[in-house]
N, C-alpha and C positions, 0 to 999 in steps of 0.2 A: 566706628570712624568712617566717615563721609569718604569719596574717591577725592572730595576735591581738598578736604583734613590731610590726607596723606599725600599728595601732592605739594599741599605750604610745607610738610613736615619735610619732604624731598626738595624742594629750594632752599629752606633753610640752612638744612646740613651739608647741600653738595655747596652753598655760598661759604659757611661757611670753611668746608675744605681749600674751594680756592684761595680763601683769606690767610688759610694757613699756610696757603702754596707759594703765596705770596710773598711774605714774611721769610719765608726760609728761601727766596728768591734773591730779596733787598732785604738783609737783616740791619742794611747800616741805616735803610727811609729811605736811602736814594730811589726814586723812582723817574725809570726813563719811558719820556711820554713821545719821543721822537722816533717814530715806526713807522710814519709813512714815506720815508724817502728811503726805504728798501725793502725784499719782499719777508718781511719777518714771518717766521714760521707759527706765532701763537695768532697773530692777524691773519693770515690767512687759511686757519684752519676756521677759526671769528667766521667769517669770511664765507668759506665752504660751509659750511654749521647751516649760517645764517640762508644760504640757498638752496638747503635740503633740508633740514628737520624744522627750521622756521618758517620758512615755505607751507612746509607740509601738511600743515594745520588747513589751508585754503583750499587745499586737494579736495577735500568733501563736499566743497560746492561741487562739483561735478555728478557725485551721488544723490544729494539733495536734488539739482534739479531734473536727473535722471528718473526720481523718483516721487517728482512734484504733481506728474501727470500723464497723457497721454505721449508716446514716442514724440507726435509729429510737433507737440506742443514744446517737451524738452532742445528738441533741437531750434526752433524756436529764439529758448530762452539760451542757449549755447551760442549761439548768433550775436545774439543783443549781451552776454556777457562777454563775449571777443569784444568785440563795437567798445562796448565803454572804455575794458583795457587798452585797445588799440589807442583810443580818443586821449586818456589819461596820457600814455607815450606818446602822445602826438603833444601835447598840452607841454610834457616835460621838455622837450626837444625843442618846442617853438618858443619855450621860456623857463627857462632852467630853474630861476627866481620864482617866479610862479609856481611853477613844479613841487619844490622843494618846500614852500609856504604852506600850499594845498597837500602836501604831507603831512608837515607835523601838526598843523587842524585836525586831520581824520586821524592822524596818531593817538591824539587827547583825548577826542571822542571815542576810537576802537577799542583802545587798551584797556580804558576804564572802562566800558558799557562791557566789553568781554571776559578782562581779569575779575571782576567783582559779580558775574552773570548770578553766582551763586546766591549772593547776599538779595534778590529777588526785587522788590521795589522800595526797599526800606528808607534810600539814602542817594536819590540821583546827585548831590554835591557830594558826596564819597565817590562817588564811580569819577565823576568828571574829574575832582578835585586827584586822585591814583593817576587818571592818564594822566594827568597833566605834570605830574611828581616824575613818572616813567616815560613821557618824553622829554624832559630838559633836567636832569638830575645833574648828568655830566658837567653841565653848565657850571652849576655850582663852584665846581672844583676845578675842572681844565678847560677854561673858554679859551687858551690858546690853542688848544688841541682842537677844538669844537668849529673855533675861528676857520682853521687853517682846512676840515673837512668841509665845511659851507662854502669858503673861498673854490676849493676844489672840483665841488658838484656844481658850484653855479657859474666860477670865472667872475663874480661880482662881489662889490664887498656891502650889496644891499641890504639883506641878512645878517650879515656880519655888524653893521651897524647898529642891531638893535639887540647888541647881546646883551650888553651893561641893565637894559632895561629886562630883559626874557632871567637874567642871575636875577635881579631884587624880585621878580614875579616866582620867579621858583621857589628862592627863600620862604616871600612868605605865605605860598601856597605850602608849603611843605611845614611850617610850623603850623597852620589851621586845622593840616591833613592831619599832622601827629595829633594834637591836642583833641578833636574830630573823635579817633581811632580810641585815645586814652578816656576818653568820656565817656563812649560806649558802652566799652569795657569796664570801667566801673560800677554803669548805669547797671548792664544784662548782665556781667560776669559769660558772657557767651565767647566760647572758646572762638568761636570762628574770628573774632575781635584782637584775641590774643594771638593767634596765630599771623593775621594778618600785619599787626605791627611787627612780630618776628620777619615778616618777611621786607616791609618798609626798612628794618633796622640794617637788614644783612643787606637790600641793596642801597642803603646811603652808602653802609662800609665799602661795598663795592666799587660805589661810583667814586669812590676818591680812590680806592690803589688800584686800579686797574685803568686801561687805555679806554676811552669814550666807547671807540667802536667793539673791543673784547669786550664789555659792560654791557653792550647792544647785544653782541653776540650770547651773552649768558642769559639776559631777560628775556631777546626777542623766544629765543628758540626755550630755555628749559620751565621758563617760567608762562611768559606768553602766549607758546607754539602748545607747548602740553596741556596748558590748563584748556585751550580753546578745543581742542582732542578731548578733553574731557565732558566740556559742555556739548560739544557733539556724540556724545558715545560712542566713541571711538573703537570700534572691534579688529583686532589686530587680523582675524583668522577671514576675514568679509571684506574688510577698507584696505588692507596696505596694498591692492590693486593699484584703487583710486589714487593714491600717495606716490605711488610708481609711476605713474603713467600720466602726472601730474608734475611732479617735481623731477624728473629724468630730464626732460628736454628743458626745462629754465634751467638745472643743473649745467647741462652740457653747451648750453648757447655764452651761460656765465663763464664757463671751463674754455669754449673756443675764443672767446673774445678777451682772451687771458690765456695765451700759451705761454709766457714769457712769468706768469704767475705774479705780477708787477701790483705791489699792495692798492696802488693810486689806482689800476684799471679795475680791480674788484669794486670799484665806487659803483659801478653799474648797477649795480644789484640795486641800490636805492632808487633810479627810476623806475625795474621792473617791478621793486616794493609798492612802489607808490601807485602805478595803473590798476596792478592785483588788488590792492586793499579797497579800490572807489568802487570796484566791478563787487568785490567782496561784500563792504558794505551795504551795497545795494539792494545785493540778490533779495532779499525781502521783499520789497519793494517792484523791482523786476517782475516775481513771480506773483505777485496780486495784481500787478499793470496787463499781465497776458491773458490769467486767469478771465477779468475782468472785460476782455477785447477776442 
C-alpha cells in the first residue's frame, strides 16, 4: 500500500470519527452554525490548526529553493518569493473582493492539481473538477454561514451575491465528479478510485454537520496539508526544521493580532492564505524564470 493509500485510509477514518463525534454532540440534528459572534473553542482550535499544520505543507518551499541551486541564486529566488507574497497582501488589502476572488480560483486550481498529484496525468477534469468540489462544498449546505464569512472578509456583499449561482455550480460539479469517480472505478477496478470516493463521501458528510470553517479546518490541514507533505516527501528527521522556522512566525503574527482570541479576528489567516498559496503556486515557474536569466 502506496504512502498516499494510507493517507485516504487516514482521512477516511479520522472523518469518520468526527462524524461520530458529532452525533454524540447533537444526537437530537440540531446543529448550531452560529460561532462566529463568540470565541468558540472548536473554531478556534479550526483556526490554530489551520495556521500551523496547514500552513506547514508550504514550509518546503524554502528547502526546495534552498536546494534549487547556487546559494547567491536561492536567495534570489527568496526575494522574488517575498515580492509576490508581499504583492498578493498588498492586492488583498487594496481590495478585499478581489483578494478573496483571486483565492478561491487558485483554491480550484491548488487543491485539485495537488490532492489528486498522485493520479499522474490520467484526468485533468478529475483534478480541476476535486478542487472545485473542496472549495465550495460548504456552500451546498450552509450558504448562511458562508454568506455571512465572505460578508466578513470583504465588508461587501459582492460575493455574497453570486452564491445562489457558486450552490447550483457546486451541485452539479459534484454529481459529474461522483459519477466521473464511479465510472472509473468500474471501468479499472483501481483501488485508488475507491478509495477516493471514500474520501468524496466522508467530506460531503462533513460538509453538512460540521461549521464551514471547522470543515476547512479538517480538509485544509489533514487532508490537504498531509497529502501535499506527502507529495513532497516529507522527512520528519531533515524537514520539521523547515516547518518550524516557517510556520512559527505566521503562527505567532496570527496569535498577536488576536490576543483577545476573537473568532471574527482569526479571519486573517485567509489573507495570509491567499498571498502564500500565489507565491506557492508559483514557485515552478519562479525557479525556471531565474534558472533561465
Amino acid at each position: 500500500m502506496t504512502k498516499v493509500s494510507k493517507h485516504q485510509l487516514f482521512v477516511i477514518i479520522v472523518g469518520l470519527a468526527i462524524l461520530s463525534l458529532s452525533f454524540s454532540l447533537a444526537p437530537s440534528g440540531y446543529l448550531n452554525f452560529d460561532m462566529l459572534s463568540q470565541a468558540n473553542p472548536i473554531l478556534l482550535i479550526s483556526f490554530l490548526l489551520i495556521s500551523t499544520l496547514g500552513v506547514s505543507h508550504g514550509a518546503l518551499d524554502g528547502k526546495i529553493i534552498w536546494d534549487s541551486g547556487s546559494k547567491k541564486n536561492a536567495f534570489r529566488l527568496y526575494f522574488i518569493y517575498i515580492l509576490i507574497s508581499l504583492l498578493g497582501l498588498w492586492i488583498w488589502f487594496l481590495s478585499p473582493t478581489l483578494g478573496l476572488f483571486i483565492l478561491l480560483i487558485i483554491s480550484v486550481i491548488h487543491f485539485g492539481l495537488s490532492d489528486l498529484l498522485y493520479i499522474g496525468n490520467k484526468s485533468k477534469y478529475l483534478k480541476y473538477s476535486w478542487g472545485l468540489a473542496m472549495t465550495f462544498l460548504p456552500i451546498l449546505f450552509h450558504p448562511s454561514s458562508v454568506n455571512e464569512i465572505f460578508y466578513l472578509l470583504t465588508n461587501s456583499n459582492n460575493i455574497n451575491s453570486s452564491l445562489s449561482f457558486l450552490q447550483y455550480l457546486s451541485f452539479i460539479n459534484l454529481i459529474f465528479l461522483t459519477i466521473h469517480i464511479l465510472f472509473n472505478l468500474t471501468k479499472s477496478k483501481d483501488k485508488i478510485y475507491f478509495l477516493l470516493m471514500g474520501e468524496l463521501i466522508v467530506m460531503i458528510a462533513l460538509a453538512y454537520y460540521l461549521h464551514p470553517l471547522v470543515w476547512f479546518g479538517f480538509y485544509f490541514c489533514f487532508l490537504h496539508g498531509i497529502r501535499a507533505l506527502i507529495n513532497y516527501n516529507f522527512n520528519f528527521s531533515s524537514d520539521i526544521l523547515w516547518l518550524l522556522l516557517f510556520t512559527a512566525p505566521i503562527s505567532l503574527i496570527i496569535i498577536i493580532l488576536n490576543l483577545d482570541f476573537n473568532a471574527n479576528g482569526f479571519l486573517v489567516v485567509f489573507p495570509i492564505l491567499a498571498c502564500l498559496t500565489i507565491a506557492h503556486m508559483l514557485l515552478p515557474k519562479i525557479i525556471q524564470f531565474t534558472k533561465n536569466n
